[in-house]
Backbone as ProteinMPNN parsed JSONL, in Angstrom:
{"seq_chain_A": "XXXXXXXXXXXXXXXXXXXXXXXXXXXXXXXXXXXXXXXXXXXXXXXXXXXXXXXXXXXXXXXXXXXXXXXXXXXXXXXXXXXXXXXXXXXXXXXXXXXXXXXXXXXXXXXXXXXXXXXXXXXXXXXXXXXXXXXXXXXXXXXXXXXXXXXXXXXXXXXXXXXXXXXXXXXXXXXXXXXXXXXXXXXXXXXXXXX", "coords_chain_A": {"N_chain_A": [[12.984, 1.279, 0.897], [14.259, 4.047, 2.154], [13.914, 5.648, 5.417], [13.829, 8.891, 4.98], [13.267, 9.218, 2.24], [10.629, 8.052, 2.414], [9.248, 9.24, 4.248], [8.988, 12.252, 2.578], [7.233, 10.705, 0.172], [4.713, 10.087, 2.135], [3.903, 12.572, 3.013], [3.417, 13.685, 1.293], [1.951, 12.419, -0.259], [-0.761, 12.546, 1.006], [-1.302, 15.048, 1.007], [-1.525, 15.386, -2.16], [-3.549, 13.683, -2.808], [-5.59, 14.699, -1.083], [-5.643, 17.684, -2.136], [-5.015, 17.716, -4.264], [-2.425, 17.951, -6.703], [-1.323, 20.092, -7.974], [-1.822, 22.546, -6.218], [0.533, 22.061, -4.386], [3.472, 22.926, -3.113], [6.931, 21.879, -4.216], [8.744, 23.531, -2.29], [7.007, 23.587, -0.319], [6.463, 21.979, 0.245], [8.954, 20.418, 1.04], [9.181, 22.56, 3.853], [7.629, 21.842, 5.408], [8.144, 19.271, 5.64], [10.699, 20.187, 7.253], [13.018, 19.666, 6.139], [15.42, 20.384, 3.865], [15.519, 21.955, 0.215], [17.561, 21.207, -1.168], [17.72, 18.583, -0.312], [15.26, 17.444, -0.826], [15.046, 17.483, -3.455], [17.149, 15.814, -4.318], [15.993, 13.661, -3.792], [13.771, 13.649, -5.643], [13.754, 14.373, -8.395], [11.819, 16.29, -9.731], [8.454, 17.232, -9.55], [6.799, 15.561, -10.965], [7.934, 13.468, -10.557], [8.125, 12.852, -8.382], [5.259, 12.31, -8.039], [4.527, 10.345, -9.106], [6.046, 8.674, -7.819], [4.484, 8.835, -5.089], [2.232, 7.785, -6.168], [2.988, 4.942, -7.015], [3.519, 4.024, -4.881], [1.178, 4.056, -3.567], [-0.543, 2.375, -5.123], [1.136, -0.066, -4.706], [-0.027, -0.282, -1.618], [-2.37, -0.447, -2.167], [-2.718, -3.426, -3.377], [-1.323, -4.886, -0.961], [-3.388, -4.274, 0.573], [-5.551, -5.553, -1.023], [-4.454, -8.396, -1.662], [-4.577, -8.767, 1.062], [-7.189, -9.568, 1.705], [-8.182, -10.405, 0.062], [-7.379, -13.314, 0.944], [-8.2, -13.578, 3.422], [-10.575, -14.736, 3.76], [-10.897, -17.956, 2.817], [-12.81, -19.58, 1.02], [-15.113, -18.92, 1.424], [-17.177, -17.157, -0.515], [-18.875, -14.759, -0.339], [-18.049, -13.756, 1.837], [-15.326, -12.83, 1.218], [-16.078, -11.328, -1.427], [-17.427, -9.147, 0.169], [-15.534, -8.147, 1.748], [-13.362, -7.635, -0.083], [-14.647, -5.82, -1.768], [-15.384, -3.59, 0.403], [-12.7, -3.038, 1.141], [-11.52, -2.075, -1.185], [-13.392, 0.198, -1.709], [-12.753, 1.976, 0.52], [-9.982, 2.064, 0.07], [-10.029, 3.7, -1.959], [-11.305, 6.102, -1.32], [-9.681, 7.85, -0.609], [-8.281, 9.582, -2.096], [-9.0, 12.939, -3.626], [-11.479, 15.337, -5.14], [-9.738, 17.416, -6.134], [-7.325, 16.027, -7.002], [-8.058, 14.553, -8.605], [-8.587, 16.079, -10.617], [-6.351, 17.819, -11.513], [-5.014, 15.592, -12.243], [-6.353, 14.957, -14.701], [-6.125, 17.491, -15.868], [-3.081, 18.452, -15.732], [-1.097, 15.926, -16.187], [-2.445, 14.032, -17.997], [-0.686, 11.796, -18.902], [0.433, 10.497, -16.611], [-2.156, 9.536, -15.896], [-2.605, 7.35, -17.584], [-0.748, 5.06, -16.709], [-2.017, 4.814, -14.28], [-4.415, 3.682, -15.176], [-3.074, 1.179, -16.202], [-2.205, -0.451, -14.417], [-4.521, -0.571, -12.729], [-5.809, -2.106, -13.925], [-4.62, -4.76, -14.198], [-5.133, -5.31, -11.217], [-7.602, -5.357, -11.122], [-7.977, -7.842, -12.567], [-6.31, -9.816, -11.165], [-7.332, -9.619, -8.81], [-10.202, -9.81, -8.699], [-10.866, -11.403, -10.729], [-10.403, -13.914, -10.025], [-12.089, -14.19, -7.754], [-14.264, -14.266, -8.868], [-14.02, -16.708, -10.437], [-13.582, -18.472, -8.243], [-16.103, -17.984, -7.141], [-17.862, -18.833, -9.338], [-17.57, -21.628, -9.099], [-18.326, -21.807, -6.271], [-21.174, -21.898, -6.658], [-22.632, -18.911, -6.866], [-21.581, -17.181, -8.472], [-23.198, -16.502, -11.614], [-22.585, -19.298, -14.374], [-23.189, -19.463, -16.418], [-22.091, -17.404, -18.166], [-19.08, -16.687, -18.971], [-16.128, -15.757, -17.267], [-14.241, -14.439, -18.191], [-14.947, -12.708, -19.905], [-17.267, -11.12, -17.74], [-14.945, -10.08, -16.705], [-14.064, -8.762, -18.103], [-16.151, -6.765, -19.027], [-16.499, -5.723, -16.54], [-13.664, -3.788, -16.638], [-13.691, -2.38, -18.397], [-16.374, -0.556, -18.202], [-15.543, 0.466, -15.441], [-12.756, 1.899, -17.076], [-14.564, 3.298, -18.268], [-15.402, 4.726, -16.754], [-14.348, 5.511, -14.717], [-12.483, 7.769, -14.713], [-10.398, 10.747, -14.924], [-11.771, 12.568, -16.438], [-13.908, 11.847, -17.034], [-15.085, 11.856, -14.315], [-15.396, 14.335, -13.486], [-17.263, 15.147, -14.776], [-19.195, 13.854, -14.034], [-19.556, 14.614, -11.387], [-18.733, 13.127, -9.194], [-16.831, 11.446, -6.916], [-13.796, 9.557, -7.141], [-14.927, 7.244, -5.419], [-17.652, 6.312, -5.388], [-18.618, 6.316, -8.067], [-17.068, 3.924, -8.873], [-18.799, 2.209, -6.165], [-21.003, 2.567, -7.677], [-20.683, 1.291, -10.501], [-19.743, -1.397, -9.39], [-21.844, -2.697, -7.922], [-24.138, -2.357, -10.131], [-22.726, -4.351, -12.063], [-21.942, -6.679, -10.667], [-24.054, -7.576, -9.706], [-25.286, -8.459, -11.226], [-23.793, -10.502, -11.729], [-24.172, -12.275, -10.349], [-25.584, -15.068, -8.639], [-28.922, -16.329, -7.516], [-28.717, -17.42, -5.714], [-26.299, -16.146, -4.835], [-26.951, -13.602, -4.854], [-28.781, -14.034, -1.988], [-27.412, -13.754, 0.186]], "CA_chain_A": [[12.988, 2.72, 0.667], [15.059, 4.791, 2.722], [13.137, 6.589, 5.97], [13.236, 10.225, 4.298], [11.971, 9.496, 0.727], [9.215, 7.409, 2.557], [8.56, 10.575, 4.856], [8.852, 12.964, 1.536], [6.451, 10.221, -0.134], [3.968, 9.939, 2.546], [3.43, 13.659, 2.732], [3.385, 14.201, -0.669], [0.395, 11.751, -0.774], [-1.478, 13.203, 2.154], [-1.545, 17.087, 0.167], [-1.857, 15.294, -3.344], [-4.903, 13.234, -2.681], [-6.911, 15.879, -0.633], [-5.512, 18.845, -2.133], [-4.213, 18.344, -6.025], [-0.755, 18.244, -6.755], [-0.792, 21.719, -8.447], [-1.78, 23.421, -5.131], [1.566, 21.83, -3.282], [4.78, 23.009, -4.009], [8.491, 21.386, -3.604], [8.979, 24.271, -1.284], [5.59, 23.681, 0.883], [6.653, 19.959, 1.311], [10.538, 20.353, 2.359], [9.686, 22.812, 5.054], [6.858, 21.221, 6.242], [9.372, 18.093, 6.533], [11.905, 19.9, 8.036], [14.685, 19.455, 5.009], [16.287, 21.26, 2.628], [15.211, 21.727, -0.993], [18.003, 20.357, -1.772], [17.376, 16.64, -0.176], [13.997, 17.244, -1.243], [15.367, 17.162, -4.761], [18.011, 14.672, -4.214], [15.033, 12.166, -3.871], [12.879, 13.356, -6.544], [14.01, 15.958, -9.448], [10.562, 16.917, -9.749], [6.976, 17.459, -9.026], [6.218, 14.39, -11.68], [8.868, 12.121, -10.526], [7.312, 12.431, -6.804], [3.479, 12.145, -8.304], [4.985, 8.592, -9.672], [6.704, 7.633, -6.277], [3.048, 8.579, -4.538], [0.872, 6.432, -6.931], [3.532, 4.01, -6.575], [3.545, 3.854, -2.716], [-0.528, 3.755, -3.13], [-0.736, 1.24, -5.746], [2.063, -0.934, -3.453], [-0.358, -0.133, -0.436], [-4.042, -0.713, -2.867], [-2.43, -4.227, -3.734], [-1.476, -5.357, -0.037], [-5.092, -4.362, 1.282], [-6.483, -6.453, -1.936], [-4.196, -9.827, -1.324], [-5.053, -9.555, 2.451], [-8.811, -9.668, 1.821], [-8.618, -12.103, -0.591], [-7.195, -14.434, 1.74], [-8.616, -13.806, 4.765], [-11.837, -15.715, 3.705], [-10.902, -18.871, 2.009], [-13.682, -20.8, 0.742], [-15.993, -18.063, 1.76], [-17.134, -15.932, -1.399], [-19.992, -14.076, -0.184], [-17.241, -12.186, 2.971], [-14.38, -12.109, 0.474], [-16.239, -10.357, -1.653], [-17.735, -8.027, 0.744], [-14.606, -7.447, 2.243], [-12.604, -7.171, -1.301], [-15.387, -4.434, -1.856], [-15.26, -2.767, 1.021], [-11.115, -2.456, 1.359], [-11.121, -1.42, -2.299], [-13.833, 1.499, -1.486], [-11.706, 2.496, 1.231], [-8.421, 2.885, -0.545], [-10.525, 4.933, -3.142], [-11.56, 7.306, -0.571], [-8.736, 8.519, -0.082], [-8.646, 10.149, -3.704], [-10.603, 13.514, -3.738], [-11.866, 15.749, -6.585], [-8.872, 18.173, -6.658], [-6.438, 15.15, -7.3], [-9.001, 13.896, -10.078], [-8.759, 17.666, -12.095], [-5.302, 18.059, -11.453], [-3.958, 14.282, -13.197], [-6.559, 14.923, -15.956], [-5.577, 18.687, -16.683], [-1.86, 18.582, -15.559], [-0.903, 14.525, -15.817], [-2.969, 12.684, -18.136], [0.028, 10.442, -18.848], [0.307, 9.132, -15.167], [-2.99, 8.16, -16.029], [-2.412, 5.994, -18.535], [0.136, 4.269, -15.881], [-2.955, 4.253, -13.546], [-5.114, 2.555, -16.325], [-2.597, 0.121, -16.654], [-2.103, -1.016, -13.139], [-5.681, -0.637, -12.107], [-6.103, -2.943, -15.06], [-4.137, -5.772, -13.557], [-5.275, -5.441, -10.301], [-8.731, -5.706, -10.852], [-7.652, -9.059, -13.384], [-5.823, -10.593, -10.404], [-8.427, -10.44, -7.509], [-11.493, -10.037, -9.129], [-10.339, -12.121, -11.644], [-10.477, -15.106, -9.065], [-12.564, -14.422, -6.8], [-15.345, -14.463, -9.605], [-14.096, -18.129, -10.802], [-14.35, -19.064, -6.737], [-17.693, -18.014, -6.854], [-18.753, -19.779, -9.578], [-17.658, -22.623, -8.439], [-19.448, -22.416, -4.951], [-22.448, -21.587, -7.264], [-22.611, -18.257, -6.202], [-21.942, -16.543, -9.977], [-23.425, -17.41, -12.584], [-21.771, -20.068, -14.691], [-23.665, -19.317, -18.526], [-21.111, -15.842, -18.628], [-17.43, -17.042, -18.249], [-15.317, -14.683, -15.733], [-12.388, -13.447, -18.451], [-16.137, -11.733, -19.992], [-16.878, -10.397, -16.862], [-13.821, -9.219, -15.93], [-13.493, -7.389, -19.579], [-16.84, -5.978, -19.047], [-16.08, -4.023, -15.399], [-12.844, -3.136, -16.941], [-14.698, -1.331, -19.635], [-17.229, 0.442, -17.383], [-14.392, 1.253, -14.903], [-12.103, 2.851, -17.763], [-14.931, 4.519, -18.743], [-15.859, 6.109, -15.943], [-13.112, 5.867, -13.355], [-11.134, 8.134, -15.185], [-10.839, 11.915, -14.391], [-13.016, 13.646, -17.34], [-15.622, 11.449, -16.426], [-15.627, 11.97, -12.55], [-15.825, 15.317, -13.238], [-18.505, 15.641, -15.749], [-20.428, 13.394, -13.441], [-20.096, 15.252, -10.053], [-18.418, 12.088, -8.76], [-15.326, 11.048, -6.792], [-14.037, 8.016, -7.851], [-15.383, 5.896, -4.375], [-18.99, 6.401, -5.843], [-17.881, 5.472, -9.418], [-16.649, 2.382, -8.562], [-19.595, 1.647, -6.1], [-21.917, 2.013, -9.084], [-20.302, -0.284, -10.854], [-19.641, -3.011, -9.34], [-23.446, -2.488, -7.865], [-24.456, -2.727, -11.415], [-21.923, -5.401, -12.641], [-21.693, -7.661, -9.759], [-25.563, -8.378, -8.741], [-25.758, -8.936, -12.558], [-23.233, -11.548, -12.181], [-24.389, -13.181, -9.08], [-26.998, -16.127, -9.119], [-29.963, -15.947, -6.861], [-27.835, -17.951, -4.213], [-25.268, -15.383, -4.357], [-28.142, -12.531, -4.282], [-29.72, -13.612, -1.003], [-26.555, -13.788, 1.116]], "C_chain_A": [[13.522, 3.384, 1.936], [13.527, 5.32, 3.661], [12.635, 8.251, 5.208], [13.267, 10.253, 2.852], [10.924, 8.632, 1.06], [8.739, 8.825, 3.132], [8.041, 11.815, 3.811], [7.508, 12.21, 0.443], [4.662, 10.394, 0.222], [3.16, 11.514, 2.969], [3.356, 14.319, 1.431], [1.637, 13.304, -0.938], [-0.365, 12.051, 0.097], [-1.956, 14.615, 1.26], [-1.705, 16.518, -1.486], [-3.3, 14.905, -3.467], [-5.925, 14.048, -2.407], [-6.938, 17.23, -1.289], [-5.402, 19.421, -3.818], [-2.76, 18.474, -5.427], [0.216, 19.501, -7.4], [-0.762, 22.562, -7.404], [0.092, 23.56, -4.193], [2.578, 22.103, -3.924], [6.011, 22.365, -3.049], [8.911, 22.092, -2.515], [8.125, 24.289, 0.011], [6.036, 22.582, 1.387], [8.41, 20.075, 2.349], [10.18, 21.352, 3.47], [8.544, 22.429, 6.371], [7.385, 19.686, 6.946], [10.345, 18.231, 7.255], [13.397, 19.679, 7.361], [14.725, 20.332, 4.078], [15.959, 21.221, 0.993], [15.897, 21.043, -1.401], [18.014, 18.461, -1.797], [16.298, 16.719, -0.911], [14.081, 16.887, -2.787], [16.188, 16.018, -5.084], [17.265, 13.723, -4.473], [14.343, 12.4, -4.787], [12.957, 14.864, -7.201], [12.944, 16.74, -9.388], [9.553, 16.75, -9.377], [6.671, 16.009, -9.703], [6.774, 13.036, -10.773], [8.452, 11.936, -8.835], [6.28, 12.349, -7.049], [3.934, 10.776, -8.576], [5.395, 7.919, -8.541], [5.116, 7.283, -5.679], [2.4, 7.421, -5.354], [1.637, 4.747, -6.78], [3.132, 3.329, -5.446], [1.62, 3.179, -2.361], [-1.171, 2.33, -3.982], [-0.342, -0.006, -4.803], [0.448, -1.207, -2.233], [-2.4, -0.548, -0.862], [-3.46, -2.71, -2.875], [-2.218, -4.953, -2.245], [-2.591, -5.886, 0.401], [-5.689, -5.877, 0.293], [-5.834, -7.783, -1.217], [-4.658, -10.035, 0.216], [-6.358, -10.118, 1.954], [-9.371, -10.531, 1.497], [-8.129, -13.552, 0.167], [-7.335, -15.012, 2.978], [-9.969, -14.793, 5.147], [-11.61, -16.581, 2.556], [-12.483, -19.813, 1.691], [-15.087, -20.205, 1.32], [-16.362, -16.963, 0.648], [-18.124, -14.863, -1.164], [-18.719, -13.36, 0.303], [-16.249, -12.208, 2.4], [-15.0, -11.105, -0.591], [-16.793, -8.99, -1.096], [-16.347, -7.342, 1.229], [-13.123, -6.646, 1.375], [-13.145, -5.615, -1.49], [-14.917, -3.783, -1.178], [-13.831, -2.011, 1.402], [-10.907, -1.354, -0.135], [-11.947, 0.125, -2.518], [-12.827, 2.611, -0.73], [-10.253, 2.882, 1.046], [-9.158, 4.129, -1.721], [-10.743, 6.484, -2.362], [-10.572, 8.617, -0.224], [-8.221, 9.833, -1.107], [-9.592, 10.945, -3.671], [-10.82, 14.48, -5.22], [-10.591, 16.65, -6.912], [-7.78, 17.079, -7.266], [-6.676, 14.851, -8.447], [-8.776, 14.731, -11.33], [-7.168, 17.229, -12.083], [-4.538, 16.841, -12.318], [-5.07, 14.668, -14.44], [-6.392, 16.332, -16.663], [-4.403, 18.629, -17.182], [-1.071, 17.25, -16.132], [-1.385, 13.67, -16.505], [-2.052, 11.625, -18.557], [0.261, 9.765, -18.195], [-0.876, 8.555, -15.589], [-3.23, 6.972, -16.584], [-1.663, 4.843, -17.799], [-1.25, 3.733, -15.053], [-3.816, 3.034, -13.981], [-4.536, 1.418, -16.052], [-2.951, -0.838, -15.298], [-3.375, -1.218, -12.544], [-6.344, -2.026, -12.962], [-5.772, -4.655, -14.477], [-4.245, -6.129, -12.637], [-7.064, -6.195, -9.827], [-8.987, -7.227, -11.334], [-7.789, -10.098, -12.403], [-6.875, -10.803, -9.241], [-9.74, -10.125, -7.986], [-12.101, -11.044, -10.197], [-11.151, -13.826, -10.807], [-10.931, -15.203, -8.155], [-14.287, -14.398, -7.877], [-15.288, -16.247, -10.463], [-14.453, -19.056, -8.985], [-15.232, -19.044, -6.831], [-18.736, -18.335, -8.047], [-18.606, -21.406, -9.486], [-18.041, -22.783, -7.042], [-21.297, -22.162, -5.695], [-22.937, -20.279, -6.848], [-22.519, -16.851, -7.269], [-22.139, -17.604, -11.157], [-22.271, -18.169, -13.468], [-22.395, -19.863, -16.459], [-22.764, -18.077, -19.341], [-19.55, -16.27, -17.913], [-16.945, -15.421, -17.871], [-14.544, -13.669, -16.888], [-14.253, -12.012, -19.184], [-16.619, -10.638, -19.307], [-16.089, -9.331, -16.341], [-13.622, -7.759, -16.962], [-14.777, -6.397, -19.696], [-16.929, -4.733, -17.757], [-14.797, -3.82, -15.792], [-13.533, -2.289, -17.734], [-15.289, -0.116, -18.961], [-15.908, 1.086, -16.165], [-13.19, 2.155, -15.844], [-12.839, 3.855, -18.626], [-15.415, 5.133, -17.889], [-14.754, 6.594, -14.978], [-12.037, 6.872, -14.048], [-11.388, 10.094, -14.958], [-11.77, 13.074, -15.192], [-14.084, 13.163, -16.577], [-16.405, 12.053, -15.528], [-16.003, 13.397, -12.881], [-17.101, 16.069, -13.64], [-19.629, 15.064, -14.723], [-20.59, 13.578, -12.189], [-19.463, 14.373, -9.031], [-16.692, 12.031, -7.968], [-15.299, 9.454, -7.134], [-14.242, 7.011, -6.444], [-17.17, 5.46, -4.863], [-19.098, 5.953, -6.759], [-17.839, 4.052, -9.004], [-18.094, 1.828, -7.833], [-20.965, 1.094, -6.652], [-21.888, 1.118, -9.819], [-20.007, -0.965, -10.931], [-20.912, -3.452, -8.557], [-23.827, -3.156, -9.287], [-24.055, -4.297, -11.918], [-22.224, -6.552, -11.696], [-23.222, -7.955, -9.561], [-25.86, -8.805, -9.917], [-25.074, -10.187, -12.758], [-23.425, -12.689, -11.034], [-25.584, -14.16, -9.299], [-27.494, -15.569, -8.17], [-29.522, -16.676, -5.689], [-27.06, -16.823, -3.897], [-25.922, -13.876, -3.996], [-28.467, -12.462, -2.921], [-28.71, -13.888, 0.693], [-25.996, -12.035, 1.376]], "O_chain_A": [[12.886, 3.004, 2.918], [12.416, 5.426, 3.141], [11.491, 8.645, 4.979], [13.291, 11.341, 2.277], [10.181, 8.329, 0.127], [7.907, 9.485, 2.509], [6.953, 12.356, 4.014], [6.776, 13.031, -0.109], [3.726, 10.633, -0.541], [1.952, 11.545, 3.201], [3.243, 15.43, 0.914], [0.626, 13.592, -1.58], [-1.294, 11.341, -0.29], [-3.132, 14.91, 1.044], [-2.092, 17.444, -2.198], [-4.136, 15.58, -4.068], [-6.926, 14.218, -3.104], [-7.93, 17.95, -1.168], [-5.534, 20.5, -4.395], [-2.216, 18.842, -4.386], [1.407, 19.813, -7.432], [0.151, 23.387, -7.387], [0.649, 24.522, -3.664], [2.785, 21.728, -5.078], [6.127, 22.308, -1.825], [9.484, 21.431, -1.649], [8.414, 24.823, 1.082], [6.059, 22.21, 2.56], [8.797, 19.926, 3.508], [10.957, 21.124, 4.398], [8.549, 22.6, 7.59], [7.209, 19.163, 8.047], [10.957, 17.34, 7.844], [14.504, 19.565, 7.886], [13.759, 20.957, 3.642], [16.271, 20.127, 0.523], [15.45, 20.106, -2.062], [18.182, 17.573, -2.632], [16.318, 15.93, -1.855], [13.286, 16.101, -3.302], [15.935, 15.307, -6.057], [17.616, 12.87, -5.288], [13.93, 11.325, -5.223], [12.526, 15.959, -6.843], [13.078, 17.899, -8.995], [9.558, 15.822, -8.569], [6.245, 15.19, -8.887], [6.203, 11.994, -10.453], [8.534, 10.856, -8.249], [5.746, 12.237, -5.946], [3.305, 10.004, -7.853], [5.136, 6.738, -8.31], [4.563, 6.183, -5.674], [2.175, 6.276, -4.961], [1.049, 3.696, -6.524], [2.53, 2.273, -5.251], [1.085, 2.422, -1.551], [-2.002, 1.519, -3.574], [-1.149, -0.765, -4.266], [-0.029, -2.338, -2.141], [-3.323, -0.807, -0.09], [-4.166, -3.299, -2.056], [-3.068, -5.838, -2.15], [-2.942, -7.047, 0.61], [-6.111, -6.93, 0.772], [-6.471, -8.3, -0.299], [-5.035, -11.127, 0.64], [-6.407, -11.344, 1.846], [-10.309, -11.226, 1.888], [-8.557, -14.67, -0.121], [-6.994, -16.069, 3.509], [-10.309, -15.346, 6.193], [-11.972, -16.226, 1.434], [-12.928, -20.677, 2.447], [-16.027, -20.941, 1.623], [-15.883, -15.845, 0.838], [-18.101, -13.97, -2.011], [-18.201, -12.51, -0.422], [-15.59, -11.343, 2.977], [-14.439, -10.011, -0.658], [-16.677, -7.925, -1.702], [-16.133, -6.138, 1.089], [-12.318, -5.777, 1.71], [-12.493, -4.573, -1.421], [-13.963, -3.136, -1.608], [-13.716, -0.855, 1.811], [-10.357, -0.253, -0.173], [-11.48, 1.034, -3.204], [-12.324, 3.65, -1.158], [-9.566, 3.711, 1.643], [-8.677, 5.199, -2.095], [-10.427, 7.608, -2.749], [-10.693, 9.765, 0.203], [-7.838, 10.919, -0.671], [-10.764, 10.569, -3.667], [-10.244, 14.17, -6.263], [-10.333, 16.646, -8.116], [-7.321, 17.533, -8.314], [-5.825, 14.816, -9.336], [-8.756, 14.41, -12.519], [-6.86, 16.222, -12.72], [-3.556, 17.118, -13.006], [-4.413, 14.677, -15.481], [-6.497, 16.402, -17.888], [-4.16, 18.679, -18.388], [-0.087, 17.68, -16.733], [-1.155, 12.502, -16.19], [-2.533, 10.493, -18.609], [0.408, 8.573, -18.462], [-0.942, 7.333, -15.724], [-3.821, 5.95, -16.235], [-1.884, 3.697, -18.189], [-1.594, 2.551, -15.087], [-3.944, 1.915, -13.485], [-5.261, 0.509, -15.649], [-3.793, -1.734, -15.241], [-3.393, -2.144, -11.734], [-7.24, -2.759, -12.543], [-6.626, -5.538, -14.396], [-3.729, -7.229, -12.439], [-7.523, -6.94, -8.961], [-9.881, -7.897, -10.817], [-8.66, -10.967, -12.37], [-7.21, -11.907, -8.811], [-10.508, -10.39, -7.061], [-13.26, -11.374, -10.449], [-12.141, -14.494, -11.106], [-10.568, -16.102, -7.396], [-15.354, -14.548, -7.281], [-16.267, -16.823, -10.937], [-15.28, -19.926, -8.713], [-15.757, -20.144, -6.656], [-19.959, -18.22, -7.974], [-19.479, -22.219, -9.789], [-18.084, -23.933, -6.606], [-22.352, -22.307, -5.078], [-24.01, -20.477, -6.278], [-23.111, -15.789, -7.073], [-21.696, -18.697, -11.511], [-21.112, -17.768, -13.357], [-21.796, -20.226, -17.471], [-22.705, -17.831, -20.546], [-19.113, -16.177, -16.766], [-17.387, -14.317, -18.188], [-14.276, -12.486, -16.679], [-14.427, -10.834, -18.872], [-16.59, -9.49, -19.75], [-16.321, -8.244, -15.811], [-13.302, -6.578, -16.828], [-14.645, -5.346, -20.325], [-17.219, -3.537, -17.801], [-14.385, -3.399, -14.712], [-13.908, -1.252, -17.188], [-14.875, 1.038, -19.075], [-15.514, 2.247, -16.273], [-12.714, 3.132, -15.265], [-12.402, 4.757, -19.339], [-15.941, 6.21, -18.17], [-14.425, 7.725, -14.618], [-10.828, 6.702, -13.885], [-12.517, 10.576, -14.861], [-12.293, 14.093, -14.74], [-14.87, 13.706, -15.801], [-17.539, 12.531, -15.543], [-17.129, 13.682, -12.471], [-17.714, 17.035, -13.187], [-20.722, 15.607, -14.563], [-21.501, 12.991, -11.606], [-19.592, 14.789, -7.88], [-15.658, 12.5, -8.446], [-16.144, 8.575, -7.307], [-13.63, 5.944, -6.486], [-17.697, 4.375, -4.619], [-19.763, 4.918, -6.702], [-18.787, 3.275, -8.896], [-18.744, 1.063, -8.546], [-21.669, 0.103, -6.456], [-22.735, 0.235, -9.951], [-19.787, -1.583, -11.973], [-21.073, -4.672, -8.523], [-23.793, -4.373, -9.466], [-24.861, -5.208, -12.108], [-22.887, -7.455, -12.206], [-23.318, -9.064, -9.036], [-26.772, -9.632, -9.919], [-25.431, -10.965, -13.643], [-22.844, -13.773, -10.971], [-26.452, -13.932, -10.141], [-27.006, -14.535, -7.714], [-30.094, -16.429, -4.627], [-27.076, -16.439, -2.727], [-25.518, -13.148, -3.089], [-28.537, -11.361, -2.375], [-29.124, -14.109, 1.831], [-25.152, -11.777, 2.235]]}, "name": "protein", "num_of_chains": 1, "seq": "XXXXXXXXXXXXXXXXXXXXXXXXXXXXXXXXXXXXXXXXXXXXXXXXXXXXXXXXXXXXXXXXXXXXXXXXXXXXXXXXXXXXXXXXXXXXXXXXXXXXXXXXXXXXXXXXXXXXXXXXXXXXXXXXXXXXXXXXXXXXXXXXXXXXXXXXXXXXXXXXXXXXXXXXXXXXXXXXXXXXXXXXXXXXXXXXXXX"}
C-alpha cells in the first residue's frame, strides 16, 4: 500500500474507532493530512470505500497480533491462551461506542463483512488452540472443538454485534470478555481450571 493511502487509512481509523465515522468528514481528514480533496478521493471515492480500507487495515492488523500469539507459546496452552485472550481484548479496545451506533445505523452491510471475517478468525486460532488443549488435557475431550467453536460463534454473533452492544450498555471489549469467561472455563477441565 502506497505511504499516503496508508497515512489516509491510519487516520481514518484513529477518528472512526473513537469518534464514529458519521462525525468525520472527507474534508476533516484531507486537511488534517495535509492533501487535497482531491488525492483524498483519488484513494477512496467515498466515505464507505475508506470504512472498508480501515476494517481492512484492522482486520490485516487483528490477524497478525492473533498468529503471533499463537505461536509464541508452542506446546504451552494455558500462556497461549492467555495471551490469545489478552491480544484479542486489546485489538477490541480500540473500537468505542460511537463506531458501534454508527456501522449499525449507517453501515449494517460492512457488518455483515465483519461477521464474516470475525467468523474465520475466531475458526482459525481458536479453532486450534482448543484441539491443542485437548490434547495436553487441558479441555475437555467429551465436547469436540468444531461444537465449541460453533457455540462462541453463536454467542459472539449474538452479542458482538452493534444492536446488541448498545442495548446492553457494552463496548464490544466487555462482550467478548463475557464470553469467552462463560464459554471457555466451561470448556476447560479442572487441569486447565487451576492453571
Amino acid at each position: 500500500m502506497d505511504s499516503t493511502r496508508q497515512r489516509i487509512v491510519d487516520a481514518a481509523r484513529a477518528h472512526f474507532f473513537s469518534h464514529g465515522f458519521r462525525s468525520v468528514t472527507m474534508d476533516d481528514l484531507a486537511n488534517e493530512l495535509g492533501i487535497s480533496k482531491k488525492t483524498l478521493y483519488a484513494h477512496f471515492p467515498g466515505k464507505v470505500d475508506l470504512l472498508e480500507a480501515v476494517l481492512a487495515d484492522k482486520f490485516a492488523s487483528v490477524e497478525s497480533t492473533l498468529k503471533d500469539a499463537a505461536r509464541a507459546h508452542p506446546g504451552d496452552f494455558s500462556a497461549a491462551l492467555h495471551d490469545l485472550l489478552a491480544n484479542a481484548r486489546r485489538e477490541l479496545d480500540e473500537i468505542k461506542p460511537p463506531f458501534v451506533r454508527d456501522i449499525r445505523q449507517k453501515a449494517p452491510h460492512v457488518f455483515k463483512v465483519i461477521e464474516r471475517r470475525r467468523g474465520a478468525l475466531f475458526e482459525r486460532y481458536f479453532g486450534k488452540l482448543l484441539v491443542d488443549g485437548q490434547r495436553a488435557g487441558m479441555v475437555r475431550k467429551d465436547v469436540p472443538t468444531n461444537l465449541m467453536i460453533e457455540i462462541l460463534l453463536a454467542m459472539v454473533q449474538a452479542i458482538m454485534n452493534p444492536a446488541k452492544m448498545e442495548e446492553l450498555g457494552m463496548v464490544p471489549k466487555e462482550g467478548f470478555a463475557g464470553i469467552i469467561k462463560i464459554v471457555l472455563e466451561g470448556a476447560l477441565t479442572t487441569k486447565g481450571r487451576a492453571r
